[in-house]
C-alpha positions in Angstrom: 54.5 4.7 -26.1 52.0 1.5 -26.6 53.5 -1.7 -25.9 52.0 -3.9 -28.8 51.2 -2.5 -32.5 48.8 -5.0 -33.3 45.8 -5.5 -31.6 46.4 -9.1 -30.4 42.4 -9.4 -29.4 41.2 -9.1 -33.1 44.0 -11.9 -34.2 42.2 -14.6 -32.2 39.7 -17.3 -33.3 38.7 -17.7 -30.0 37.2 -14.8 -28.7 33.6 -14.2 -27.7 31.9 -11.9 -29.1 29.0 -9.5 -27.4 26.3 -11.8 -29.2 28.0 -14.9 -28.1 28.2 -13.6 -24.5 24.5 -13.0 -24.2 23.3 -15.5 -25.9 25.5 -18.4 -23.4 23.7 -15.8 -20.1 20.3 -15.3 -21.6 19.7 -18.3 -24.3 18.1 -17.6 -27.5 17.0 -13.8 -27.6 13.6 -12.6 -28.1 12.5 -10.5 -30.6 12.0 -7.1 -29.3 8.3 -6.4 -30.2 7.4 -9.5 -28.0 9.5 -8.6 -24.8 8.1 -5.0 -25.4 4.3 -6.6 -25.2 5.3 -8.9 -22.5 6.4 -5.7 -20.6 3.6 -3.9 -21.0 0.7 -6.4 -20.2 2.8 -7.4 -17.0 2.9 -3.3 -16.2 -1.3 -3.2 -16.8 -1.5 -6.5 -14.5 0.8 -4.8 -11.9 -1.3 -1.6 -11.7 -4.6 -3.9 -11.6 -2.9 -5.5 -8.7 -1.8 -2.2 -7.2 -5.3 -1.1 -7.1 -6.9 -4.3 -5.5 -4.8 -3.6 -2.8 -2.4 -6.9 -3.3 1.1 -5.3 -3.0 2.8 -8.7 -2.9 1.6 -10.0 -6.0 2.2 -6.6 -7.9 5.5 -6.5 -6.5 6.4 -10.2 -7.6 4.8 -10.0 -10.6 6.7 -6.6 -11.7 10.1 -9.2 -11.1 9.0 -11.9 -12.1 10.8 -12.5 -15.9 12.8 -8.9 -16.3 13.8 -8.2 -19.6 17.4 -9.1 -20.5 19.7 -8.8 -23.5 20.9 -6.2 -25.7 18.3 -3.7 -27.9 15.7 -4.0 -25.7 16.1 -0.6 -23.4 12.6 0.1 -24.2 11.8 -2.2 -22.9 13.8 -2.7 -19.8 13.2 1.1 -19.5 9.8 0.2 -19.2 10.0 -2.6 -16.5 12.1 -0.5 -14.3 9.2 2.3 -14.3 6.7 -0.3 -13.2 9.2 -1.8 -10.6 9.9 2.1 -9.2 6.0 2.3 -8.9 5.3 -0.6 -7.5 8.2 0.3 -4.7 6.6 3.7 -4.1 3.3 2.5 -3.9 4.1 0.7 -0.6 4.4 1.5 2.8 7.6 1.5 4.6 6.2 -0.7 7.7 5.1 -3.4 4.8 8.6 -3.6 2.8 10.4 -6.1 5.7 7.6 -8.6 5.8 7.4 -7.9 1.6 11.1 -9.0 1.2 10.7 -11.4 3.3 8.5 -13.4 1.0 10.5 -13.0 -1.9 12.3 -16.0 -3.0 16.3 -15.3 -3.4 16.7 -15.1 -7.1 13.6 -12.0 -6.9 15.6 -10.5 -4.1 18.6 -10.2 -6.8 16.0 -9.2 -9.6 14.9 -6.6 -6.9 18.4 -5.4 -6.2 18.8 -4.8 -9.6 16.3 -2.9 -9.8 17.5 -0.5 -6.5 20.4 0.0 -8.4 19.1 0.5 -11.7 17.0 3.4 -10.0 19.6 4.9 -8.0 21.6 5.3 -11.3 19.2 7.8 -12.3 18.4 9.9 -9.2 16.7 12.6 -11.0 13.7 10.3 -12.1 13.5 8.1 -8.8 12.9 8.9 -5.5 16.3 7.8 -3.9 15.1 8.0 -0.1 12.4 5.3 -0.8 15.2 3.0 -2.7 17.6 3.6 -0.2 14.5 2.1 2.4 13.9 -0.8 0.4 17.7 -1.7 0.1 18.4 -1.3 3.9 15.9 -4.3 4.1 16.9 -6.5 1.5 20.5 -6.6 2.9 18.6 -6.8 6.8 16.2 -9.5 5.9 18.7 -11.8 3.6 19.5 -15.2 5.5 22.7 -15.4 4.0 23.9 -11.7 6.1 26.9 -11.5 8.6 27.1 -9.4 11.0 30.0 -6.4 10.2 30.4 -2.8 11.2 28.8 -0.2 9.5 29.9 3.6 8.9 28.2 4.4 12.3 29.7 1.9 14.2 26.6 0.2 14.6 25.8 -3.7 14.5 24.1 -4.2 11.2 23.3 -7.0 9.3 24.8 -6.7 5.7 24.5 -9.1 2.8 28.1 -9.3 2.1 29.3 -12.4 -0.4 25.4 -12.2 -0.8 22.9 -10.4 -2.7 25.2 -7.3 -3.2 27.8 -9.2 -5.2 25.4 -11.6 -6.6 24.2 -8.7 -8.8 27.0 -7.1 -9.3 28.9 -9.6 -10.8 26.2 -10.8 -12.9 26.9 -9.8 -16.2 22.6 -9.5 -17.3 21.4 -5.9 -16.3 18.2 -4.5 -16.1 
């Protein structure tokens, strides 16, 4: 038994639409062909990086300006394999100091990216995101100290970058 009849939502003159939405998080949206050749001359720079050795600079230039907004999951789809490569491509011992270096608002880009990656587990290595995510929430300035499953003392990124990025209603 449904409580209303009408949908009330539909009646309104008020309501935001999906378009509306994006447009007040993202601005005006791109067209797709131009975010798709943005993506893939950033990916070509990343590699070139990669292969000079300069980890930091590939790994903020793969966060630098992700792709947001609706029908561009080529796109996106795209970024996300060049952030995963970059995040494979570097040592464990390096990722602390790495993080470190990032500014805040890439350390949110980059936890988007963790979770965008763990979402697919088949196609990402998942002991390599769960690394790098153990050091963003350890290295954030903004941490408390709380219990962990363990029992251990760890440092966790609680009203931080976590809920930063989950509340934040542009995905990668």
């Amino acid at each position: 038994m449904a409580f209303r009849k009408i949908d009330i939502d539909a009646l309104e003159e008020d309501a935001l639409g999906q378009d509306e939405l994006d447009f007040q998080e993202i601005g005006e949206p791109r067209p797709p062909h131009e975010v798709e050749d943005e993506v893939n001359s950033r990916s070509q720079e990343v590699r070139f990086l990669l292969q000079r050795g300069n980890a930091a600079g590939a790994l903020s230039s793969a966060l630098n300006n992700p792709p947001y907004g609706r029908h561009l999951e080529a796109a996106k789809a795209r970024n996300t394999q060049t952030v995963m490569e970059v995040l494979n491509s570097i040592k464990v011992a390096d990722v602390a100091q790495l993080v470190k270096n990032l500014t805040f608002e890439e350390q949110d880009v980059l936890m988007k990216y963790l979770y965008a990656g763990m979402a697919a587990p088949e196609q990402n290595n998942s002991g390599v995101l769960l690394a790098w995510h153990e050091k963003v929430i350890d290295t954030n300035p903004n941490s408390r100290a709380s219990l962990d499953l363990s029992g251990r003392l760890s440092e966790i990124a609680g009203p931080g970058c976590i809920i930063r990025v989950i509340t934040d209603r542009r995905t990668v």
